[in-house]
Structures are given as C-alpha cells and as structure tokens.
C-alpha atoms as a printed R data frame, in Angstrom:
    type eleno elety resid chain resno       x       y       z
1   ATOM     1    CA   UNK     A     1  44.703  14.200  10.523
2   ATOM     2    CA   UNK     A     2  43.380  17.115   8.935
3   ATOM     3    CA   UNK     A     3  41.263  15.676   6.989
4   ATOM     4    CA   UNK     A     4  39.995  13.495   9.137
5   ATOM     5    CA   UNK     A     5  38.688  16.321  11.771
6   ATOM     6    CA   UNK     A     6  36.951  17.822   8.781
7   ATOM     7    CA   UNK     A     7  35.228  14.677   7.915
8   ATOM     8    CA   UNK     A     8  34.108  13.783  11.473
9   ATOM     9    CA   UNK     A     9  32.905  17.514  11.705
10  ATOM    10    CA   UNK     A    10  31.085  16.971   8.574
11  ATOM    11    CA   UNK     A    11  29.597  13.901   9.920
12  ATOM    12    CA   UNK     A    12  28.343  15.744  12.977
13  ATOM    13    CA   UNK     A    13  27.108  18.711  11.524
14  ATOM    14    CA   UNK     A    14  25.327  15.949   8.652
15  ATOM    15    CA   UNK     A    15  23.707  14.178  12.358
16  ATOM    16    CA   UNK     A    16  22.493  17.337  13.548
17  ATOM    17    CA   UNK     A    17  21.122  19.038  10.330
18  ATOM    18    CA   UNK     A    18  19.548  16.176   8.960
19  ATOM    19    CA   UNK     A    19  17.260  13.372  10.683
20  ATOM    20    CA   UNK     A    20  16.937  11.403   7.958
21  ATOM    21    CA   UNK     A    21  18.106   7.585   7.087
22  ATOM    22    CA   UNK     A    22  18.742   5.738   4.218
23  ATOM    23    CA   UNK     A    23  17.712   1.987   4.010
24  ATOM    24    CA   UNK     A    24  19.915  -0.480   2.325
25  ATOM    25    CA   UNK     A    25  19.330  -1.121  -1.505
26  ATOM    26    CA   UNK     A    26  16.111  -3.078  -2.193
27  ATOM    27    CA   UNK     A    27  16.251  -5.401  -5.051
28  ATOM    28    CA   UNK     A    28  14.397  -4.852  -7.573
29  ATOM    29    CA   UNK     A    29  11.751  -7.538  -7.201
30  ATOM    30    CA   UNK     A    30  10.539  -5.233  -4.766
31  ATOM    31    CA   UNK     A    31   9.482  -2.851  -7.058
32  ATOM    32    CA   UNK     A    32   6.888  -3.856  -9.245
33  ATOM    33    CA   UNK     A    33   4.949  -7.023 -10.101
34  ATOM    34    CA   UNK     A    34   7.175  -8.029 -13.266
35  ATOM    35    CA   UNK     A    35  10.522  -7.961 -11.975
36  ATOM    36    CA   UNK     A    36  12.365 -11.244 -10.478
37  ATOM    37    CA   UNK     A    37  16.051 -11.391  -8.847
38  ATOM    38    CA   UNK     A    38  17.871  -8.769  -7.092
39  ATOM    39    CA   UNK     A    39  18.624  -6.463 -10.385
40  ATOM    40    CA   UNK     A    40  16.194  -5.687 -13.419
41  ATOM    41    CA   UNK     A    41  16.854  -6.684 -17.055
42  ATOM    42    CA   UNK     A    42  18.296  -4.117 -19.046
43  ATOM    43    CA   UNK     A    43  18.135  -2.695 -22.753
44  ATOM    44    CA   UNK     A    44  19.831  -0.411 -25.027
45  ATOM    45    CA   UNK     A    45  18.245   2.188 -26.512
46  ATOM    46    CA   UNK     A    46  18.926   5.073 -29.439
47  ATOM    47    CA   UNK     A    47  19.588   8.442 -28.376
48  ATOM    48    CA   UNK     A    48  16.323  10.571 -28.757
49  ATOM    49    CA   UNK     A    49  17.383  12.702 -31.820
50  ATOM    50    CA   UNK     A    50  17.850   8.956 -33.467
51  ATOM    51    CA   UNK     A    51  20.445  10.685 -35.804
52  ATOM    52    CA   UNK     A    52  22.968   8.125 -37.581
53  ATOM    53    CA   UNK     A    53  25.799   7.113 -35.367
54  ATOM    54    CA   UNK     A    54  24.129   8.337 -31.700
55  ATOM    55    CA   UNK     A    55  23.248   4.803 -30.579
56  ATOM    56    CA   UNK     A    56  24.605   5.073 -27.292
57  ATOM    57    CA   UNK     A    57  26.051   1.265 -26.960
58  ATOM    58    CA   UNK     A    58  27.038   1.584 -23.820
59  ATOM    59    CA   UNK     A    59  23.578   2.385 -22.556
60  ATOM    60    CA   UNK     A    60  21.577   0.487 -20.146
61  ATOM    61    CA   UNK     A    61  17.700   1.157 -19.149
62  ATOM    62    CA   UNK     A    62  15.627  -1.049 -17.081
63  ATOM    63    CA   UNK     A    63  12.587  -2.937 -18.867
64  ATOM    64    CA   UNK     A    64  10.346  -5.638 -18.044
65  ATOM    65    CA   UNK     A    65   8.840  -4.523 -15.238
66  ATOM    66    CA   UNK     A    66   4.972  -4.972 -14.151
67  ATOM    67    CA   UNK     A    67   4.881  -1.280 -13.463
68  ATOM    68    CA   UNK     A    68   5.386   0.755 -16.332
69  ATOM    69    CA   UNK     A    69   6.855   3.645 -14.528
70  ATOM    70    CA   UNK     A    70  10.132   1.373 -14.309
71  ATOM    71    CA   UNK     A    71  10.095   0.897 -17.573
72  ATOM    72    CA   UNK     A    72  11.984   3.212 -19.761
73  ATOM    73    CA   UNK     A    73  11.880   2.998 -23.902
74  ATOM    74    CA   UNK     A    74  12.733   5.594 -26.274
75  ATOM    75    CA   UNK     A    75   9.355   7.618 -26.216
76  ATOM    76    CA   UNK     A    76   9.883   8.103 -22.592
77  ATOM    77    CA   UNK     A    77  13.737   9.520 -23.104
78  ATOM    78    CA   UNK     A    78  12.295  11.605 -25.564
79  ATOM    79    CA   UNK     A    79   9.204  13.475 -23.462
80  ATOM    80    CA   UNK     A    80  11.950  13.881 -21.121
81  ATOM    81    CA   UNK     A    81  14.831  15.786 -23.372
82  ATOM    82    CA   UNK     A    82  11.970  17.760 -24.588
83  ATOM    83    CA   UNK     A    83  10.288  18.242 -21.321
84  ATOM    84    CA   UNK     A    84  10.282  22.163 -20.034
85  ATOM    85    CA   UNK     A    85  13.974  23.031 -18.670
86  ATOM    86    CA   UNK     A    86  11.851  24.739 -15.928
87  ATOM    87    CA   UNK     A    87  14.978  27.463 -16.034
88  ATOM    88    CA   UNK     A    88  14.670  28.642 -12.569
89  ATOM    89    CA   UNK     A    89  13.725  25.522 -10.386
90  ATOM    90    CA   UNK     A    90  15.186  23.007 -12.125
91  ATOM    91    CA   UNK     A    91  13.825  19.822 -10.795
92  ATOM    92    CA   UNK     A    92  13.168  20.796  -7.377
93  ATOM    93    CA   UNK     A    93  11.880  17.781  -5.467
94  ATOM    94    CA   UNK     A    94   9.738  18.099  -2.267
95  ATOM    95    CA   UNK     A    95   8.894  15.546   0.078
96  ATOM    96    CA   UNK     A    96   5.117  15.138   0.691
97  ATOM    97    CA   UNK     A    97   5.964  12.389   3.446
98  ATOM    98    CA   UNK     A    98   8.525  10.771   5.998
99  ATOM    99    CA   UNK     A    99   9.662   8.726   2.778
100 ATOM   100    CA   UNK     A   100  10.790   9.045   0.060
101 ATOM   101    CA   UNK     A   101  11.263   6.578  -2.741
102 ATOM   102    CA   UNK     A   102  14.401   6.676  -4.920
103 ATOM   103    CA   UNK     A   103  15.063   3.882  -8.133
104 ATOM   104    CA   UNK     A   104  18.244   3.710 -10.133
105 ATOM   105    CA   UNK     A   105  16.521   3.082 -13.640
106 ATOM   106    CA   UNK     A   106  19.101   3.565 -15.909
107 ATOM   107    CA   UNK     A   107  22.369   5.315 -17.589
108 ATOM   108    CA   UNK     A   108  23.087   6.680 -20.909
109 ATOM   109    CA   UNK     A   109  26.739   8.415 -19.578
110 ATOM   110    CA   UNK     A   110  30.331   6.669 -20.483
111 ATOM   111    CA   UNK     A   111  31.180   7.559 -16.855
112 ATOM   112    CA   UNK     A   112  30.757   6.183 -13.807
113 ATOM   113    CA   UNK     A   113  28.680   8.435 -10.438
114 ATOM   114    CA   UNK     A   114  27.229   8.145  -7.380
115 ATOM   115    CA   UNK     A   115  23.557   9.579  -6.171
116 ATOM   116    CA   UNK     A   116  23.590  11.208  -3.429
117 ATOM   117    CA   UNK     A   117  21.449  13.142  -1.149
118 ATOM   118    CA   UNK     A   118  23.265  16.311  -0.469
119 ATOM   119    CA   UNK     A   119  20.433  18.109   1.461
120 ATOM   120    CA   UNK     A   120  16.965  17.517   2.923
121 ATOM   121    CA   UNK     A   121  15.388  19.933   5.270
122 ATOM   122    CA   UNK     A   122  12.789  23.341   5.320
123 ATOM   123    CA   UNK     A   123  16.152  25.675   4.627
124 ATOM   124    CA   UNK     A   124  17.865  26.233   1.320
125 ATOM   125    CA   UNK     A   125  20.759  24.145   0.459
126 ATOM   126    CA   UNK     A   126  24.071  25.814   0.483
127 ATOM   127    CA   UNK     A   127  26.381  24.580  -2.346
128 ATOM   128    CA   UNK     A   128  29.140  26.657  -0.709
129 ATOM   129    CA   UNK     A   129  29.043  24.663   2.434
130 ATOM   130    CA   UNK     A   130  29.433  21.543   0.367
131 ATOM   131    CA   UNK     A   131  32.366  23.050  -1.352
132 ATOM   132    CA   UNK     A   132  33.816  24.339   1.817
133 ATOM   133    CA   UNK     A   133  35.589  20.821   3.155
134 ATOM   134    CA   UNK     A   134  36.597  20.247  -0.350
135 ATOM   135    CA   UNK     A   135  38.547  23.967  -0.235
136 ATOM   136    CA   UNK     A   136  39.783  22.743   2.752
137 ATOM   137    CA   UNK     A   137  41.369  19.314   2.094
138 ATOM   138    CA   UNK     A   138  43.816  21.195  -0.377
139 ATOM   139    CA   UNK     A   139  41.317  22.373  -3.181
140 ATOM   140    CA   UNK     A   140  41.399  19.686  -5.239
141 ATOM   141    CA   UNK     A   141  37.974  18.189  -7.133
142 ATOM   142    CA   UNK     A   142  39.934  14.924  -7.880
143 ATOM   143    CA   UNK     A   143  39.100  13.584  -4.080
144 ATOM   144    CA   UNK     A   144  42.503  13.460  -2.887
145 ATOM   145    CA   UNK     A   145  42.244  15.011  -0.043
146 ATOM   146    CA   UNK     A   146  38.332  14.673   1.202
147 ATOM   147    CA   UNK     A   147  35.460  12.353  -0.601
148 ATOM   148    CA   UNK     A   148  32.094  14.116   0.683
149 ATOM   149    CA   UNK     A   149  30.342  10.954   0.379
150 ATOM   150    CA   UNK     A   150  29.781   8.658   2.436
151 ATOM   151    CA   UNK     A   151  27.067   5.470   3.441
152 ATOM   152    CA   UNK     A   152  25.180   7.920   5.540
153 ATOM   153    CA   UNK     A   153  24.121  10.055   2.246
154 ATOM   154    CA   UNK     A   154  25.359   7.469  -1.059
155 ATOM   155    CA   UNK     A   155  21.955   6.004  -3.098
156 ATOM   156    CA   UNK     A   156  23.203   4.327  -5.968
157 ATOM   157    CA   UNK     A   157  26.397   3.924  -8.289
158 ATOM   158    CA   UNK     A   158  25.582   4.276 -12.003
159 ATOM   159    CA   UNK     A   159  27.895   2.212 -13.401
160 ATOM   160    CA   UNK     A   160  29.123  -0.787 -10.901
161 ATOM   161    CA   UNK     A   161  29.735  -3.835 -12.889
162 ATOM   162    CA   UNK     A   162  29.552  -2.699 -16.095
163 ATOM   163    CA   UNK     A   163  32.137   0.335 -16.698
164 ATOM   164    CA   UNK     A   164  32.706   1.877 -20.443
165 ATOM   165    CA   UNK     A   165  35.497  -0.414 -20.926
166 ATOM   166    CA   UNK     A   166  33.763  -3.480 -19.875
167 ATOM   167    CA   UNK     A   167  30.860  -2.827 -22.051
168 ATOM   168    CA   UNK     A   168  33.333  -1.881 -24.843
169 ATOM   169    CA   UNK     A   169  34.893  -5.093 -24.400
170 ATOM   170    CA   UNK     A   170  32.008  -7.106 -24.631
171 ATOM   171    CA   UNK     A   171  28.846  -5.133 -24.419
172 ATOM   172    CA   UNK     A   172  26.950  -7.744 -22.299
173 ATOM   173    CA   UNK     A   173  27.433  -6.544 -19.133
174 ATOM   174    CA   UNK     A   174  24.830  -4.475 -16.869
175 ATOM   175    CA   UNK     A   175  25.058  -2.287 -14.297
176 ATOM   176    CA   UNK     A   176  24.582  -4.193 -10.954
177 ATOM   177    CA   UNK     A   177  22.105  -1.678  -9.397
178 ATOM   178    CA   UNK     A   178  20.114  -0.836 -12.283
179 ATOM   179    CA   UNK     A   179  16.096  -1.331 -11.143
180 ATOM   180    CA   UNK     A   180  17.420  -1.203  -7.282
181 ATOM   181    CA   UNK     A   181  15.413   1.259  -4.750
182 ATOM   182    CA   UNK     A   182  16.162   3.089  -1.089
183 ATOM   183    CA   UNK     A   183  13.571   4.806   0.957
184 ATOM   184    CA   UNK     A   184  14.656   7.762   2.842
185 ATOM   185    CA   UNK     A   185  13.014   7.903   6.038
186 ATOM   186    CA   UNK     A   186  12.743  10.323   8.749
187 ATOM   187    CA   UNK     A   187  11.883  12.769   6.630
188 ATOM   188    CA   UNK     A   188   8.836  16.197   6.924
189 ATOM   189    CA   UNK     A   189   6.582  16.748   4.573
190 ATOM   190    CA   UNK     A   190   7.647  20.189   2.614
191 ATOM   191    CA   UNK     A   191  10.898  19.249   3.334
192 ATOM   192    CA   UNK     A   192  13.282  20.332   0.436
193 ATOM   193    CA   UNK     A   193  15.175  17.709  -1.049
194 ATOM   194    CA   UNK     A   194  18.278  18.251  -3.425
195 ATOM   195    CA   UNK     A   195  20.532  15.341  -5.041
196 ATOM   196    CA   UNK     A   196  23.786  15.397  -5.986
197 ATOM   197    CA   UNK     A   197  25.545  13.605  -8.534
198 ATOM   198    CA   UNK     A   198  29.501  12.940  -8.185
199 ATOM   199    CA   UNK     A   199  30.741  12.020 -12.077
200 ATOM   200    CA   UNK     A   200  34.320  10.480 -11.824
201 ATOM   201    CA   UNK     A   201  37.170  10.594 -13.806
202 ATOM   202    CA   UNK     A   202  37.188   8.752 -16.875
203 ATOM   203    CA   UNK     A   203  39.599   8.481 -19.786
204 ATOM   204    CA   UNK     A   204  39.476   5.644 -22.637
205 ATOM   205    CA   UNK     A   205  41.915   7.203 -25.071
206 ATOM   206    CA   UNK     A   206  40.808   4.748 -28.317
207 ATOM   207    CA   UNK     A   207  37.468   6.448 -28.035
208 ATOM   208    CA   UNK     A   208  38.943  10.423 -27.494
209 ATOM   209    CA   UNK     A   209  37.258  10.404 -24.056
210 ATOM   210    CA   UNK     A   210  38.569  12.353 -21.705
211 ATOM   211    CA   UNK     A   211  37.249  13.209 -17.656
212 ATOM   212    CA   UNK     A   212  40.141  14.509 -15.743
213 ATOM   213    CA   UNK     A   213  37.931  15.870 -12.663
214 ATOM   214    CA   UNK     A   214  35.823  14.659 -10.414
215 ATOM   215    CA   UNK     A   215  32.315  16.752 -11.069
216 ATOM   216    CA   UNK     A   216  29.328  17.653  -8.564
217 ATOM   217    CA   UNK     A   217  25.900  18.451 -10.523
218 ATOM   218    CA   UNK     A   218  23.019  19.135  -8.155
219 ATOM   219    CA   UNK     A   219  19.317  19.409  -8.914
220 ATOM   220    CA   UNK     A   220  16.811  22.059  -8.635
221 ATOM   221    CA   UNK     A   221  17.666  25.952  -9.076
222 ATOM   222    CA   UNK     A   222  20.636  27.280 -10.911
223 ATOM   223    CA   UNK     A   223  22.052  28.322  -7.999
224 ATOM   224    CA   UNK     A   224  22.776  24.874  -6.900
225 ATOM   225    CA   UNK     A   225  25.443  24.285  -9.453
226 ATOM   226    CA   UNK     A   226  27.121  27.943  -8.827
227 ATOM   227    CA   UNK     A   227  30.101  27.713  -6.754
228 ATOM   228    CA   UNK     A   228  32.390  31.304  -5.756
229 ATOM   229    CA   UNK     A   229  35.517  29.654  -7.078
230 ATOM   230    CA   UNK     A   230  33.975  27.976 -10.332
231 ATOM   231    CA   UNK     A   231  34.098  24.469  -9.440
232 ATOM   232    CA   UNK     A   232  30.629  24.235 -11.214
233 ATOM   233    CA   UNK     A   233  29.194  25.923 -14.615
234 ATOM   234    CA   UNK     A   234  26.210  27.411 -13.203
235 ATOM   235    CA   UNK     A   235  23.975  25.369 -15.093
236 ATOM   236    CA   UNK     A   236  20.853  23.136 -14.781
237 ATOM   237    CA   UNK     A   237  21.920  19.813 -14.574
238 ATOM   238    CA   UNK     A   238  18.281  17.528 -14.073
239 ATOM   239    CA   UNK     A   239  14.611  17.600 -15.585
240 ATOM   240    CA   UNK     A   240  11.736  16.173 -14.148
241 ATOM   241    CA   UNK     A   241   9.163  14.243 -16.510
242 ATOM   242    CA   UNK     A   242   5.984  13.614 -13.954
243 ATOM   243    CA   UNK     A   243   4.469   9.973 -14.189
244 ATOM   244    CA   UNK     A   244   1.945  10.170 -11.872
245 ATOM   245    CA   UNK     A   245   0.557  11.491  -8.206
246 ATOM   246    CA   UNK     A   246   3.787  11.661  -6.477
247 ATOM   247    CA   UNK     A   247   6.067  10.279  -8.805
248 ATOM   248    CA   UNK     A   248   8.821  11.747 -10.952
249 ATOM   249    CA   UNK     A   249  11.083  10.899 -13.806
250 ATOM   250    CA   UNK     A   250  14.044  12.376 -12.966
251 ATOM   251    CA   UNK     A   251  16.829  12.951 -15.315
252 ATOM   252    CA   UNK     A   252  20.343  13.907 -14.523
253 ATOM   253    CA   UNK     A   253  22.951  15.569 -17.576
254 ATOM   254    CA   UNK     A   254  26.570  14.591 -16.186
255 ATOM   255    CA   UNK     A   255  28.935  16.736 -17.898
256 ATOM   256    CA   UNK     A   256  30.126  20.182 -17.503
257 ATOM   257    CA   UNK     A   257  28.286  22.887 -19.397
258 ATOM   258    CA   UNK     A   258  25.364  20.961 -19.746
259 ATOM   259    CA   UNK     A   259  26.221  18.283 -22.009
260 ATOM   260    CA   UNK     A   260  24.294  17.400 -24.719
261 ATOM   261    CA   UNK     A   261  21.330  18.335 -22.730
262 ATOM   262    CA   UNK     A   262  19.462  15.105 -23.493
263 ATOM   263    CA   UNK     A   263  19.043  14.516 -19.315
264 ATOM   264    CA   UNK     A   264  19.111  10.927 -20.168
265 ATOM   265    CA   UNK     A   265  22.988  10.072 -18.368
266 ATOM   266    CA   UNK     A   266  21.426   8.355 -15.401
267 ATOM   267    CA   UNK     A   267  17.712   8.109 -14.792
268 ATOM   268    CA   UNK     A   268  16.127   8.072 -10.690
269 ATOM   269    CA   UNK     A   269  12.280   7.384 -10.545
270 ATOM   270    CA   UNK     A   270  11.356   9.345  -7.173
271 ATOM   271    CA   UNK     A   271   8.005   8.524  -5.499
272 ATOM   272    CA   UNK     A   272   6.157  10.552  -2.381
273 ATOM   273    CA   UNK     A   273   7.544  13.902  -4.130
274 ATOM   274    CA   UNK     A   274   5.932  16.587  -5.731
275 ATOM   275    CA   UNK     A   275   8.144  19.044  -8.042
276 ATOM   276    CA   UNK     A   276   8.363  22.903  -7.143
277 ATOM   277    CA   UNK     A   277   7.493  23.235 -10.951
278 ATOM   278    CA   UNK     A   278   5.476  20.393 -12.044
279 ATOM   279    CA   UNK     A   279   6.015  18.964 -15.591
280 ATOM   280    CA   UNK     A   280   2.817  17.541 -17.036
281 ATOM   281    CA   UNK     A   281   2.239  14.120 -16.903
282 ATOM   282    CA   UNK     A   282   3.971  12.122 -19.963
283 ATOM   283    CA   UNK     A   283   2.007  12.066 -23.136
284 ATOM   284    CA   UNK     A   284  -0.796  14.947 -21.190
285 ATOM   285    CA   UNK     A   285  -0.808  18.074 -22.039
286 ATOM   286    CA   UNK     A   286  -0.579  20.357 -18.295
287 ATOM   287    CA   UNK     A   287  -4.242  21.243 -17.205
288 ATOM   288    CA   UNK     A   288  -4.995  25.000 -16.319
289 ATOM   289    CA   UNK     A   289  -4.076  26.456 -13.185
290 ATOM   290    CA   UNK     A   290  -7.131  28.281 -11.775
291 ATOM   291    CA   UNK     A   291  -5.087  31.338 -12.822
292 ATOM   292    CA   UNK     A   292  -4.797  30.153 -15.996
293 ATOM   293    CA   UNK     A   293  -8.663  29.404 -15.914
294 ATOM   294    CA   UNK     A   294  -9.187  33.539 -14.269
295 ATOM   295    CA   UNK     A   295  -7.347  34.851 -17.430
296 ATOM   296    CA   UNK     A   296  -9.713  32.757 -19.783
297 ATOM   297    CA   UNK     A   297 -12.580  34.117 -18.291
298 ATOM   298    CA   UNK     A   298 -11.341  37.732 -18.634
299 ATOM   299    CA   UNK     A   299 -10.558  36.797 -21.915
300 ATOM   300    CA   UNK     A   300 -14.042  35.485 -23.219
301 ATOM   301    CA   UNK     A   301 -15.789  38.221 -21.320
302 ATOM   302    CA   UNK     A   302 -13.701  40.957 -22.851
303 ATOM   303    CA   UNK     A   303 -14.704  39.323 -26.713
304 ATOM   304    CA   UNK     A   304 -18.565  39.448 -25.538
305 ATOM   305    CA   UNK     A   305 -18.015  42.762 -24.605
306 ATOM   306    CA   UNK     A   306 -16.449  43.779 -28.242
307 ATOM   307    CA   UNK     A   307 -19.203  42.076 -30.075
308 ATOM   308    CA   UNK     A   308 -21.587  43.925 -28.131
C-alpha cells in the first residue's frame, strides 16, 4: 500500500509539473525516405579505438536509411567519443518547440535500459526528488520496492528482442525498436529537457559480466548524476554530436564511473532541440562566436599597432 500512495503521488505531482505527452512508437518507415517495415535494418560495427579484440558483437546500429542522420557507421561513433565532454553542461537539450523528436538508433551496451524523460519544464531538474520515492520504497536501486517509470514518461527499451544472451547465442537477432521514434508534445520552447537512462541488472557469468544494480544516468550537468546518498558517481554520462539545425546525436555511457567513455551504449537522434553547449556540426570545425570574432579583432589591431 505504501508504495502504491507514493506512486499515485508521483503520478500526480508528474500531471501537474509537466504538460507534456508522449505519442506511441512510430515505426521507422516514418522516419526517412529509405527505411521500410516497422523497425530499421541493423549493423555491427568496431569500437572506435578499432584496437584488436574491441569488436563489440553484440552491437546493433541502424543503417539504410534515406536520411543520413539515421544512419550511424564508424566515423560517426568516432566524432562522437571524441566530441568535447562539454564538462559542465553535459548534453543539455532544449526544446525550441511544442515537439520534440526522439529516435532509438542504436546500442553498443551488453545491458538492457529504458529512455526516459525524467524532466521537461523552465526549472532545474532535481535528481534528489527522483531519488526521493526510491528512498522511500525501502532504499533499494534494484526496483523492489518502486519502478519510477512508467508509460507516461518510458521512450524506448535498448535491448527488447535481442538481449546479450540471445545475441551470444546466435548473433542474428536485433533489437525490436532500433530506428523507432516518439514526439513529445505539449511542450514550450526554452523548456529544459533532461533524459534518463535506467541500465538493469545483468549477469552472464561465461563472459565475467557482472550488473547487480539497477543504475540511473541522466544527461546534461554533472549535477544531474550527483545524488546525497551516492546512488550515482557524479559523472557525465551523454555527449551531444550536432547533425544539423535542430538536431542532435546524442550519446549515452551506461555504466558507473563513466565507462569506457566511448558514449556509444545506446544512441537517441533528437530533433527541434538546440544544446546549452553546442558541439560543431560532424566533420565542421565550430564557427566563431562574435566574441570569438571581438577578440580577433583586438588581436590584429594590437599586431598593427606593434609594427607601427
């Protein structure tokens, strides 16, 4: 019962805060002029460093699409683990609309997670009113007690149809939502938008792999990802690679501590965003700001000055 009055006050408080909706998933036909069928074909691809023995098998990244911003190869993981950690913003997304765009593109992570949106609105998200129902429920980050999402705030799972062990067993099997969109609606532009991603529990003891907790990684600042009682590592957990007007790569590392900081475990494409610190376009080096453009002047003026 307890539980159960903090999740319907949850709820209510989630009704009143936020005005947005989520649609249901769009297949991925929808997306792009290439694409047939509900879900998009899928490839494998190297881990970035391409050292011996990092082929990450159990991979899957959408290809074939029309669009090329659904498309991800190995050039595109790699502008993206070398992309600016932006240290203080993270990936901070804003919405520059009443929509928002959001496409599951791919995973490079063993284990299985959920996207959601954990807050959307002109304030500052909390991460210690997250935590709060979970403290509540008995303090335990293995969801026995509470599960904070739900279908009112849950965008994609990374890994439906096509776990670790299936893909060990077989490796022909593809996530079922890869290539898959929802628009958030209801939305106003500025409003600040931070995702969370829930990593489960995973353990597949002929491989040494071993998840006993349920994780929560958030994008954009640091502070997202601190909790009071240490329930996160107080670490940046997403980079942002931007493809266009409006439209950002956004990567997610799932594993406490950062990871291997590649930000290639599960891949969103967001579109009607714009990034509190914008990465430059991939392949383009960032333009001058017209501060950047002040200091030049200063600069060449102050070498005329010296020759004279």
């Amino acid at each position: 019962m307890k539980h159960t009055l903090i999740a319907a006050s949850l709820a209510l408080a989630s009704s009143v805060a936020h005005a947005y909706t989520l649609s249901a998933l769009l297949p991925a036909s929808n997306n792009g002029s290439g694409w047939t069928g509900s879900s998009a074909p899928t490839q494998i691809i190297s881990a970035p460093s391409g050292t011996a023995g990092e082929n990450e098998w159990f991979s899957r990244y959408a290809l074939g699409n029309g669009d090329a911003g659904f498309n991800i190869d190995a050039s595109l993981l790699a502008q993206l683990k070398h992309a600016p950690l932006q240290q203080d913003n993270g990936a901070g997304l804003i919405a520059t609309g009443s929509t928002v765009r959001v496409s599951f593109l791919g995973t490079g992570a063993a284990r299985d997670s959920w996207l959601f949106l954990a807050h959307a609105g002109s304030t500052p998200f909390n991460a210690a009113d997250f935590w709060a129902p979970i403290y509540a429920s008995g303090g335990s980050n293995q969801l026995a007690g509470y599960n904070p999402l739900s279908s009112a705030n849950t965008l994609f799972q990374t890994r439906g149809g096509c776990s670790y062990a299936q893909a060990k067993a077989g490796n022909q099997c593809a996530p079922g939502q890869i290539g898959q969109s929802r628009e958030i609606s209801g939305l106003t532009a500025g409003d600040s938008l931070v995702f969370g991603l829930q990593a489960s529990v995973l353990h597949y003891q002929a491989d040494r792999i071993h998840y006993p907790d349920t994780h929560y990684f958030f994008s954009g600042e640091t502070i997202n990802n601190i909790d009071p009682l240490g329930w996160n590592d107080g670490r940046i957990h997403t980079k942002a690679l931007k493809l266009g007007v409006g439209r950002y790569l956004v990567g997610f590392e799932d594993s406490w501590g950062g990871g291997d900081q590649d930000y290639n475990d599960n891949l969103f494409l967001f579109e009607g965003v714009s990034a509190s610190v914008d990465a430059p376009p991939a392949g383009q080096l960032p333009l001058p700001g017209s501060a950047g453009l002040a200091l030049l002047g200063l600069g060449l003026l102050g070498g005329i000055q010296r020759r004279r």
